[in-house]
PAZAPA-4460 file (N, C-alpha, C; in steps of 0.05 Angstrom, whole numbers, plus 32768, in hexadecimal, padded with zeros to 4 digits):
% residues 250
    n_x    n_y    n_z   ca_x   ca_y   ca_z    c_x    c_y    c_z   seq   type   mol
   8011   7FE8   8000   8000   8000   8000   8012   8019   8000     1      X     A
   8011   802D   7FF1   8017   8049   7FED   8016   805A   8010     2      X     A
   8029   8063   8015   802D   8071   8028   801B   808F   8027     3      X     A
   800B   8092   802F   7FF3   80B2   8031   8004   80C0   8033     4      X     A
   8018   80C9   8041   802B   80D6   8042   8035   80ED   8026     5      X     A
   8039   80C8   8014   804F   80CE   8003   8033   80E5   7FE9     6      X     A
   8015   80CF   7FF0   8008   80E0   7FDE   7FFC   80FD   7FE0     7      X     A
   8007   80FE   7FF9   7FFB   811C   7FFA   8017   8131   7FF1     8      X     A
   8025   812D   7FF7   8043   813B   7FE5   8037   8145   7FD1     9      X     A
   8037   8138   7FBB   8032   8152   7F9E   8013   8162   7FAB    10      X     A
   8007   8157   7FB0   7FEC   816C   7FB8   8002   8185   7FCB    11      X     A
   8006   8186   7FDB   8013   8195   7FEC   8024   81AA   7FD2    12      X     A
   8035   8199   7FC2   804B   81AE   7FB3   803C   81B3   7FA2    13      X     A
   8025   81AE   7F9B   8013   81BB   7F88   800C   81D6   7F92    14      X     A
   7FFD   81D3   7FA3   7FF0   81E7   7FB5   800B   81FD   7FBB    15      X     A
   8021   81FB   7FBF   8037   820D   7FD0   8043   821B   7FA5    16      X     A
   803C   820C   7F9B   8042   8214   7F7B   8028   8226   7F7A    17      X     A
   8018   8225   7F79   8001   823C   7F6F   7FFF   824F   7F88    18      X     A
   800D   8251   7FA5   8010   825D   7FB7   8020   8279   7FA6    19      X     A
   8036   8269   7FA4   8055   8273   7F94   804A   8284   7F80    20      X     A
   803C   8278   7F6D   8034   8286   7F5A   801B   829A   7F56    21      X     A
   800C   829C   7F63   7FFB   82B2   7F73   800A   82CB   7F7E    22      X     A
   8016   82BE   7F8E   802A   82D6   7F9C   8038   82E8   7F83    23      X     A
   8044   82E1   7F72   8058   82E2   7F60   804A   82F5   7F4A    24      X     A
   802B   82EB   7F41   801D   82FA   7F3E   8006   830E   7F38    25      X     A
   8014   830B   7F55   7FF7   8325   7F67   7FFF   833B   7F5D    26      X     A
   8015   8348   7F5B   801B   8365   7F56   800C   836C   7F39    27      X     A
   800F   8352   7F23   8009   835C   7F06   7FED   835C   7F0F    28      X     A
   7FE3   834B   7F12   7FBF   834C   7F14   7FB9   8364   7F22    29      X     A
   7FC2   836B   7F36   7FB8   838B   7F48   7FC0   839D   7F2E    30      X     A
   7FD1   8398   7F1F   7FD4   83B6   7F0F   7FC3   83AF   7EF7    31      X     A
   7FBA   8396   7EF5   7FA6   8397   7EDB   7F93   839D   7EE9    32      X     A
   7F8A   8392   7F03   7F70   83A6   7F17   7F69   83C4   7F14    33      X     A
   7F83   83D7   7F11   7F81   83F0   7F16   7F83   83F9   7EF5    34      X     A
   7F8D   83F4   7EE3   7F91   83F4   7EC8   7F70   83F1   7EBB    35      X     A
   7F66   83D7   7EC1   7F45   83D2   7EBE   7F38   83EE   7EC4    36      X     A
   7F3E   83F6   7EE4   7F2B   8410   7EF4   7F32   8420   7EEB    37      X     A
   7F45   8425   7EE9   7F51   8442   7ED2   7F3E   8449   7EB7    38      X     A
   7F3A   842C   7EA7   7F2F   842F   7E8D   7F13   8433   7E91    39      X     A
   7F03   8426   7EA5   7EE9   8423   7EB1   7EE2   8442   7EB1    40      X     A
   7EF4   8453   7EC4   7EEA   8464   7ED0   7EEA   847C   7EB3    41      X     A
   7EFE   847D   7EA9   7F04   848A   7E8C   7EE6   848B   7E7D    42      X     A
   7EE4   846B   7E73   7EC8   8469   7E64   7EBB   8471   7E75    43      X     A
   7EA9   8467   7E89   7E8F   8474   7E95   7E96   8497   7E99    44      X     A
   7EAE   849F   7EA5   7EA6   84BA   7E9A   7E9D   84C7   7E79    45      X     A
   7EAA   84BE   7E69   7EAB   84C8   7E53   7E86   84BE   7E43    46      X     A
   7E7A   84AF   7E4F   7E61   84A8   7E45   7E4C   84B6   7E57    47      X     A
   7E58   84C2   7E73   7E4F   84CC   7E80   7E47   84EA   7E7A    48      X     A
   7E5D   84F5   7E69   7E5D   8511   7E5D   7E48   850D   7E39    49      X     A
   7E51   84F1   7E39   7E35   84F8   7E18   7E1A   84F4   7E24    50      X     A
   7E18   84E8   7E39   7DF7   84E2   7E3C   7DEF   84ED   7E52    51      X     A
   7DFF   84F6   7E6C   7DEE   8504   7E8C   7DF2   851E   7E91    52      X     A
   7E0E   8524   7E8C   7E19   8542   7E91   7E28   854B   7E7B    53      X     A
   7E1A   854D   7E61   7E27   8553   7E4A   7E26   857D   7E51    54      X     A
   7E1B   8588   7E64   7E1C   85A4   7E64   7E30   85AC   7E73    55      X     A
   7E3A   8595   7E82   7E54   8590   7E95   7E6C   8594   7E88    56      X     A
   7E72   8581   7E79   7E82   8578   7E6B   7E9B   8571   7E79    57      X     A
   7EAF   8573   7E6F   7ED0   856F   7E81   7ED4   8579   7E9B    58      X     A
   7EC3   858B   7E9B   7EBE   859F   7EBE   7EB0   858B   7ED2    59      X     A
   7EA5   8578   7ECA   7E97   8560   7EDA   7EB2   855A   7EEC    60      X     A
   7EC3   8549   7ED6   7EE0   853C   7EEB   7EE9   854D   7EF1    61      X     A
   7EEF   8564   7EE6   7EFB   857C   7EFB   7EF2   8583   7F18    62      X     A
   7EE0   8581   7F12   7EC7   8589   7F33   7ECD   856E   7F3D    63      X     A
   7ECD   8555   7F34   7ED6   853E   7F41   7EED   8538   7F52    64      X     A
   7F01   854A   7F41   7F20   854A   7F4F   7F1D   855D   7F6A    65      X     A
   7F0F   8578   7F63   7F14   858A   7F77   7F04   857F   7F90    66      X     A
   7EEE   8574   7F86   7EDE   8565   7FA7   7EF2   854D   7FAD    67      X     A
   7EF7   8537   7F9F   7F0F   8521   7FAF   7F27   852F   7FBE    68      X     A
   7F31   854A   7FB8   7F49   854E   7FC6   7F3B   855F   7FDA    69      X     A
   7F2E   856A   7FDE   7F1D   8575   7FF6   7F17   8568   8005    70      X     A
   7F0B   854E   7FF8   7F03   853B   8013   7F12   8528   8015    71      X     A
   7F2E   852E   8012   7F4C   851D   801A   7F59   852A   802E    72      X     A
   7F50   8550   8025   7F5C   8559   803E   7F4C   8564   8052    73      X     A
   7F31   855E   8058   7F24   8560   8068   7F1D   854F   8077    74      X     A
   7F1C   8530   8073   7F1B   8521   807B   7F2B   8505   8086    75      X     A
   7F3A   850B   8073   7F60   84FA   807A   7F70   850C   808A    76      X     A
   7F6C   8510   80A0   7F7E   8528   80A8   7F9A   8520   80B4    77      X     A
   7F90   84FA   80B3   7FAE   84F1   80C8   7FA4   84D0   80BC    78      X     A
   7FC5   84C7   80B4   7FBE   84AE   80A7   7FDA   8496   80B6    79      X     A
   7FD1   8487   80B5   7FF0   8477   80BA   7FF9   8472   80A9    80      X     A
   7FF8   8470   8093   800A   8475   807C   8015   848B   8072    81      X     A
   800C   849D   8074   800E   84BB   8066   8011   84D1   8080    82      X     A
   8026   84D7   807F   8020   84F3   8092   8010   850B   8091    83      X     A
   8008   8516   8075   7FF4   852B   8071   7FEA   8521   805D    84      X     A
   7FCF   8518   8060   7FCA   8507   8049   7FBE   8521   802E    85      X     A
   7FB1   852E   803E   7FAA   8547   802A   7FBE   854F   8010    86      X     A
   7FD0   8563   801C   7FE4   8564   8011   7FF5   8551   8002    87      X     A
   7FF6   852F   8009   8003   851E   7FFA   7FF5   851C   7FE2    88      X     A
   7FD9   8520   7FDF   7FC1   851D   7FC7   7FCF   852F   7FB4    89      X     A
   7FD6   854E   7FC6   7FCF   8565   7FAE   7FE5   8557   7FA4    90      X     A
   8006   855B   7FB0   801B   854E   7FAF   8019   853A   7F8A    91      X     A
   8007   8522   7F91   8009   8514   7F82   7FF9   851B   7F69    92      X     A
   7FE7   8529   7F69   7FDA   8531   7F53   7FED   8547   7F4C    93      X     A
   7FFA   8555   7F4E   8009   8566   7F44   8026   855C   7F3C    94      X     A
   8033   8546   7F45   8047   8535   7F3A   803C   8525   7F23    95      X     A
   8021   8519   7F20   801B   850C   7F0B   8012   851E   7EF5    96      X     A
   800B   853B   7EFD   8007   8546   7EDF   801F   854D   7ED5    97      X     A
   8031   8550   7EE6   804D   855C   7EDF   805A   854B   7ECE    98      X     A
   8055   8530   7ECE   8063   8516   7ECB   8054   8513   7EB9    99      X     A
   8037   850F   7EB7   8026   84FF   7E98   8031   8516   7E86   100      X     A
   8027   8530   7E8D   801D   8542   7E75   803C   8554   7E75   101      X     A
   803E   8563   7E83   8059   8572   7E82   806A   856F   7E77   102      X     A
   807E   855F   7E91   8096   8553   7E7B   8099   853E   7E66   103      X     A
   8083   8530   7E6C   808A   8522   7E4F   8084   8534   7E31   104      X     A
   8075   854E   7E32   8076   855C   7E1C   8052   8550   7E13   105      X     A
   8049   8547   7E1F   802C   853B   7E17   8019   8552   7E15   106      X     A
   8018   8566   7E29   8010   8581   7E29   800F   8597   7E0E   107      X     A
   8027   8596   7E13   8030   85A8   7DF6   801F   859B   7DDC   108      X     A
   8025   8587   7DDB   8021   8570   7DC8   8004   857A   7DBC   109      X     A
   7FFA   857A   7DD1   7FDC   857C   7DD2   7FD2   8599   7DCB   110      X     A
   7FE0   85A5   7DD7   7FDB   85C2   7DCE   7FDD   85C6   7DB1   111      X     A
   7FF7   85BF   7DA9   7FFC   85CB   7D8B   7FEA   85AE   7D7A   112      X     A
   7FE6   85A0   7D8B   7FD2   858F   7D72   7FB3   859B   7D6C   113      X     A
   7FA7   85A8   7D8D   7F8F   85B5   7D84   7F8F   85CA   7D74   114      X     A
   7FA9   85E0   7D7A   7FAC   85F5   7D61   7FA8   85ED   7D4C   115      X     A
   7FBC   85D6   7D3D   7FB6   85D3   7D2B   7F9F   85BE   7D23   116      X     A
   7F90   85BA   7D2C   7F73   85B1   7D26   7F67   85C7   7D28   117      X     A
   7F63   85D5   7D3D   7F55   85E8   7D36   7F4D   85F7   7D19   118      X     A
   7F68   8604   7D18   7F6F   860B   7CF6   7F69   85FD   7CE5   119      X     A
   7F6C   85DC   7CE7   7F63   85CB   7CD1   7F47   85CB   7CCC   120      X     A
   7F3E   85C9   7CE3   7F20   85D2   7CEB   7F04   85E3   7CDA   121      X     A
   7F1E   85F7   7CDB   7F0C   8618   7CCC   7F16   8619   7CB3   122      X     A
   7F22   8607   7CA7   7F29   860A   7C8D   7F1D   8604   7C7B   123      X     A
   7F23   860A   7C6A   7F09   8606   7C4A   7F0E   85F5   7C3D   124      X     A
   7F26   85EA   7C3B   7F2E   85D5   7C31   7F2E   85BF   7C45   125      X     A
   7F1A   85A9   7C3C   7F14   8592   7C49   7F26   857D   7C46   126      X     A
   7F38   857D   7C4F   7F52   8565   7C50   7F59   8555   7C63   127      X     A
   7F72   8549   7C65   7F74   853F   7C84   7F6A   8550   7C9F   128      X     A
   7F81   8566   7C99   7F76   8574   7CB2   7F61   857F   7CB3   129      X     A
   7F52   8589   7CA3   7F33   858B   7CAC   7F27   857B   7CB8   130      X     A
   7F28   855E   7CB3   7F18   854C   7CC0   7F29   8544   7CD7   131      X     A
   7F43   8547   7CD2   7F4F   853E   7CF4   7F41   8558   7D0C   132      X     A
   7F46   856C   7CFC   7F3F   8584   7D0C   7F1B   857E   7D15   133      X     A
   7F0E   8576   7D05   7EEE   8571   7D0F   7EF2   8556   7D28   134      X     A
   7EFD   8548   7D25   7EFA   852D   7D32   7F0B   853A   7D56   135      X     A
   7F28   8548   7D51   7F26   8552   7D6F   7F12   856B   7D76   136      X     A
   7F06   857F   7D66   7EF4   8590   7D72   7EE2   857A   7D85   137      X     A
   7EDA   855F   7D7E   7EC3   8553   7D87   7ED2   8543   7D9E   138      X     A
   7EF0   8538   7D99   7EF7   852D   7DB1   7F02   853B   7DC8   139      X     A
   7F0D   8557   7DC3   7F19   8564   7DD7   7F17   8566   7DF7   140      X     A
   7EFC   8566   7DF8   7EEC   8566   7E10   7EEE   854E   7E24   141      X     A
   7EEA   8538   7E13   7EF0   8519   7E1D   7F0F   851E   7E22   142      X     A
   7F24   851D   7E10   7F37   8516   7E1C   7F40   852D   7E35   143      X     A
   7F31   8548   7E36   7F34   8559   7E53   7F34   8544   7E6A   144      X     A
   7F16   853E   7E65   7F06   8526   7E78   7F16   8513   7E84   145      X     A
   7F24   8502   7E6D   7F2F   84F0   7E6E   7F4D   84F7   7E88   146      X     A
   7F57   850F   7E7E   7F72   8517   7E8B   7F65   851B   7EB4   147      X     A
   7F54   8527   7EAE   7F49   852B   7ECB   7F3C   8516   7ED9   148      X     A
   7F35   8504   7EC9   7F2C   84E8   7ED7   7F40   84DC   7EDD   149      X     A
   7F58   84E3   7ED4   7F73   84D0   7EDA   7F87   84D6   7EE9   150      X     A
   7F81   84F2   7EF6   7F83   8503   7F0E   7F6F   84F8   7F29   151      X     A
   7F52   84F1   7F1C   7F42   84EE   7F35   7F4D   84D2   7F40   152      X     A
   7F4C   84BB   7F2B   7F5C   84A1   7F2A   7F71   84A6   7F40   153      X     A
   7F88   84B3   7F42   7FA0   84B3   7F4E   7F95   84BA   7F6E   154      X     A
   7F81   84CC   7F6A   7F7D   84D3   7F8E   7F6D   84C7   7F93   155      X     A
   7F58   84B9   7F8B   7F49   84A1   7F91   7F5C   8488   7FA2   156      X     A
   7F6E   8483   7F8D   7F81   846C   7F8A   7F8A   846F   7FAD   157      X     A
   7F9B   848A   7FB2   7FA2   8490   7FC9   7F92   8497   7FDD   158      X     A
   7F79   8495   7FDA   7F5D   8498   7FF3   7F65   8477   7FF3   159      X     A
   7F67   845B   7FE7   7F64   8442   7FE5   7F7A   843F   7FFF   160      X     A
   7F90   844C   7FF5   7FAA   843B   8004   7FA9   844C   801D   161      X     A
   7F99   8465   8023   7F99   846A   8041   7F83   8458   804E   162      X     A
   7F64   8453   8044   7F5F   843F   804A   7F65   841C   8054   163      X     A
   7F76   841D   8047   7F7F   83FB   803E   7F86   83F5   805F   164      X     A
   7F8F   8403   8070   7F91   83F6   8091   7F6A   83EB   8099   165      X     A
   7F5F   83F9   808B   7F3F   83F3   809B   7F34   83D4   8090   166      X     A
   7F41   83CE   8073   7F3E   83B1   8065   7F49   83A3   807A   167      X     A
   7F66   83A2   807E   7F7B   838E   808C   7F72   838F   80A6   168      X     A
   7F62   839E   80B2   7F52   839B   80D0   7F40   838F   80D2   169      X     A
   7F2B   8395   80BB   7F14   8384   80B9   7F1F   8360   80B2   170      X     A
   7F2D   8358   80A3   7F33   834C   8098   7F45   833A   80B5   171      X     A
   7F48   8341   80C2   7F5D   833E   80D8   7F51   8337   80EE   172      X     A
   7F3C   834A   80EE   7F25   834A   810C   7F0D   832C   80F8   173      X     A
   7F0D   8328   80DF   7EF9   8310   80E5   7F06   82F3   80E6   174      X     A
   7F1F   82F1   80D5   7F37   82DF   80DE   7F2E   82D5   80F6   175      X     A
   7F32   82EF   8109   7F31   82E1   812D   7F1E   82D3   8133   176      X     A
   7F0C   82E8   8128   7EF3   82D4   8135   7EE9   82C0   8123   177      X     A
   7EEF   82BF   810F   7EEB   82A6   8107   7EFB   8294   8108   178      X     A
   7F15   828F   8112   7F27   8280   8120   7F1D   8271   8139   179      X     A
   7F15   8288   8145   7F03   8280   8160   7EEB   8272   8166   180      X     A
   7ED9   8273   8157   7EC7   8262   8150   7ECF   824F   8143   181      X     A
   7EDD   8246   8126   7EE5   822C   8123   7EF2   821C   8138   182      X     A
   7F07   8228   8150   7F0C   8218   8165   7EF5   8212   817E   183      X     A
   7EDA   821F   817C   7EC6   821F   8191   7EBA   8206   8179   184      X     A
   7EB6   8201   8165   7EAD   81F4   8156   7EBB   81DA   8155   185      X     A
   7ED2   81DD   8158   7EE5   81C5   8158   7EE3   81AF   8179   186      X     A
   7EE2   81C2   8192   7EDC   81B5   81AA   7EC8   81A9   81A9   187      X     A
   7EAC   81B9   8194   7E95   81AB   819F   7E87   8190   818A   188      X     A
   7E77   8192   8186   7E67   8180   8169   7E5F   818E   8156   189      X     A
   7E6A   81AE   8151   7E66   81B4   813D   7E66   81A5   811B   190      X     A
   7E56   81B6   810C   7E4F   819F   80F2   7E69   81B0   80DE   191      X     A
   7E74   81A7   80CD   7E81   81AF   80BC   7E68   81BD   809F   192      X     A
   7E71   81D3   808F   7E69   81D5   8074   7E6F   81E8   8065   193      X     A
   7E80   81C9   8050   7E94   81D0   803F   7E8A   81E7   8025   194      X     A
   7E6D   81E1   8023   7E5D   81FE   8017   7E61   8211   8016   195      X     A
   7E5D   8219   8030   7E5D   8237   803F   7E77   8234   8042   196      X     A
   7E91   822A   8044   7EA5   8234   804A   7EAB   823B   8022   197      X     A
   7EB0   822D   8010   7EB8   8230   7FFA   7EAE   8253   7FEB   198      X     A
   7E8D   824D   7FF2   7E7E   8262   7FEE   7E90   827D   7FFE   199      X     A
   7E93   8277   8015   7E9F   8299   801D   7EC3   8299   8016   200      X     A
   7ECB   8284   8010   7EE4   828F   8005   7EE8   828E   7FE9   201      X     A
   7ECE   828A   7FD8   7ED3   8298   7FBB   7ECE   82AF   7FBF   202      X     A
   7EB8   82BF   7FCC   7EB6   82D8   7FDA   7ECC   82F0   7FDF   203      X     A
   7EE0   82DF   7FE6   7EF3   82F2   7FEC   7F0E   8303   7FE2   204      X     A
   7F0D   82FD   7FCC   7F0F   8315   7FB6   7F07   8326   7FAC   205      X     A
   7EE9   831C   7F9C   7ED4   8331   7F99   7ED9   8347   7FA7   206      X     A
   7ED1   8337   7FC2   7EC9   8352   7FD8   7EE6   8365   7FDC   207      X     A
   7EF7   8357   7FD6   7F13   836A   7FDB   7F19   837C   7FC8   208      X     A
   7F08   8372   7FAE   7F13   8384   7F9B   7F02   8393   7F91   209      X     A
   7EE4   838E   7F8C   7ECD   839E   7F7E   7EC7   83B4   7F92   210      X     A
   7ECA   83B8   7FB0   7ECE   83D2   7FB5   7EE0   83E5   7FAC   211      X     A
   7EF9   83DF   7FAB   7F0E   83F0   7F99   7F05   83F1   7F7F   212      X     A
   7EFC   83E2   7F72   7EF5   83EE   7F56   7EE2   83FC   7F4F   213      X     A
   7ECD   8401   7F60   7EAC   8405   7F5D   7EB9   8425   7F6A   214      X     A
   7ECD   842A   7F7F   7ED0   8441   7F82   7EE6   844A   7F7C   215      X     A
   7EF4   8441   7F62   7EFF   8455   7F50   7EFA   8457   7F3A   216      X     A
   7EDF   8447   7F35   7ED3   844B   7F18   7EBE   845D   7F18   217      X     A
   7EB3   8462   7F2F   7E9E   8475   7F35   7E9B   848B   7F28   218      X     A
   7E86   8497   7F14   7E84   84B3   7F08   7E80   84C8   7F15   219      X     A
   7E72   84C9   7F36   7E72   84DD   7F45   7E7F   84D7   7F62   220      X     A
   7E84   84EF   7F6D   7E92   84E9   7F85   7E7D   84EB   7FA0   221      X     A
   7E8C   84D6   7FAD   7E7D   84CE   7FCA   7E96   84CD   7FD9   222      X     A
   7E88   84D0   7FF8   7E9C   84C9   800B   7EA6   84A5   8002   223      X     A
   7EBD   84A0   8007   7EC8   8485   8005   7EBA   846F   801A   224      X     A
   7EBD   847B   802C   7EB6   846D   803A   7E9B   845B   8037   225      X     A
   7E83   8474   802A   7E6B   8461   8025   7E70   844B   8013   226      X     A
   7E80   8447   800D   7E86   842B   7FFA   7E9C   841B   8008   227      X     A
   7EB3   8422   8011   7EC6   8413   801A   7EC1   8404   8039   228      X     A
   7EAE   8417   8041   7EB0   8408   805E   7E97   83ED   8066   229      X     A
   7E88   83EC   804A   7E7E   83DA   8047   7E85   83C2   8045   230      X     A
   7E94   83CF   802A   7EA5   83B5   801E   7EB5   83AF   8036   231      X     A
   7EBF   83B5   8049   7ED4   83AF   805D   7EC4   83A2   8069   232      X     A
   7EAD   83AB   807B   7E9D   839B   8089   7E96   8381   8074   233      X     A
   7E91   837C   8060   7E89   8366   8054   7EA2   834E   8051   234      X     A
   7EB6   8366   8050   7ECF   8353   8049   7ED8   8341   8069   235      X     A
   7ECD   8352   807D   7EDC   8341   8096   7EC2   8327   809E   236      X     A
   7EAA   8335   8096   7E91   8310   809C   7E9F   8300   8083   237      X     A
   7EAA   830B   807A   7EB3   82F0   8063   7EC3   82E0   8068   238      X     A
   7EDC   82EE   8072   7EF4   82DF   807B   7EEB   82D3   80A2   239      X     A
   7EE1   82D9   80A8   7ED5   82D3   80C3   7EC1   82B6   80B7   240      X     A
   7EAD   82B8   80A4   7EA6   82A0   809E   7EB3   828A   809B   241      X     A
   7ECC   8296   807B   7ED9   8276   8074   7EEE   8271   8085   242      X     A
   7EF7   8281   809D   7F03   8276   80B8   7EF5   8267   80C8   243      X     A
   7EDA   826D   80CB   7ECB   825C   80DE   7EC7   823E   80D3   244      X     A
   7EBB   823A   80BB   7EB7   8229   80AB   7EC5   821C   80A4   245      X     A
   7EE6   821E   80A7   7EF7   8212   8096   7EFB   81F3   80AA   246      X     A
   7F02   81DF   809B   7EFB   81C5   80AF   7F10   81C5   80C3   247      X     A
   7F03   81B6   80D4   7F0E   81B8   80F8   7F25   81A6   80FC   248      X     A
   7F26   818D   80EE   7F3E   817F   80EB   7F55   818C   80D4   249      X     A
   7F6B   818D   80D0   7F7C   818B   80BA   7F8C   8170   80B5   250      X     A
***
């Protein structure tokens, strides 16, 4: 007879191989996470300006940026990550326009390309640039949009990572107690079910990640919190479930 021992080996180096490789990569998937929310938030603004607030226009995400950094520094006033979290916002929105548009010459770029659309624009002769010149008169606005949603993106992003201690608490505080009950479960005749445990730890991604995306894809601005601290509370009965649930023997 085969030693159990020996057959549980590859199960074991299986499992410690897709451990390895998870870990390895997590970083690409979080940046296709935020890459996804970036594009999300881009389109729903930009369909947001042809069909809800077309009298708005680009001034929509503008008014978007100026309320997120207001209520970064009115309400983040002390972070454990950040020492002034206010100021690190303006900080970073003002390093990223410096950096997208500035120096790389993208600015300029843009300028002397609408001049000369413009001009192509009003000309009488219908050629390339007349019709390039018609096609940015119609996009100009969007890509405004676009530049200021990717400003709001960046201080959103950083409302996420001053939050992120309230995930790892929730997430921490249901651990325990559901640690604690699987061992009150384990002394007594509790019933095992492998259901309900499977069920709440497919759960726990979702929940880790569709709050971050739902609030940086958002077309208007809210306090964060009405969305994140949900998701947090949802995220810690989750992990408190498939702790409780998880079977009592190993």
């Amino acid at each position: 007879m085969s030693d159990p021992a020996v057959a549980v080996q590859p199960r074991d180096q299986a499992l410690l191989a897709d451990l390895i490789a998870g870990l390895v990569t997590l970083p690409f998937r979080l940046f296709g996470v935020l890459c996804g929310s970036l594009l999300l938030c881009i389109v729903i603004e930009c369909i947001g300006m042809h069909f809800f607030w077309p009298e708005q226009g680009w001034r929509h995400a503008q008014g978007m940026l100026n309320y997120e950094l207001s209520q970064v520094s009115e309400h983040f006033t002390r972070s454990v990550l950040v020492q002034e979290p206010g100021r690190s916002a303006r900080q970073l929105v003002e390093w990223a326009y410096q950096g997208l548009f500035v120096k790389t010459g993208l600015l300029d770029w843009i300028r002397d390309a609408a001049s000369q659309s413009r001009a192509g624009a009003h000309s009488q002769v219908q050629d390339f640039r007349y019709y390039l010149g018609q096609v940015y008169v119609h996009v100009e606005s969007y890509l405004i949009a676009s530049a200021y949603t990717v400003l709001v993106f960046l201080v959103r992003l950083l409302v996420l990572i001053l939050i992120l201690p309230l995930f790892v608490m929730a997430a921490f505080v249901g651990l325990v107690d559901g640690l604690v009950r699987r061992d009150v479960r384990g002394f007594g005749a509790g019933r095992e079910s492998g259901f309900v445990y499977h069920r709440a730890r497919a759960s726990l991604m979702p929940l880790a990640v569709l709050p971050w995306v739902t609030y940086l894809a958002l077309p208007v601005s809210v306090h964060p919190l009405l969305i994140l601290l949900p998701g947090a509370a949802l995220l810690g009965v989750a992990v408190a479930i498939s702790a409780a649930t998880f079977k009592k023997y190993l």
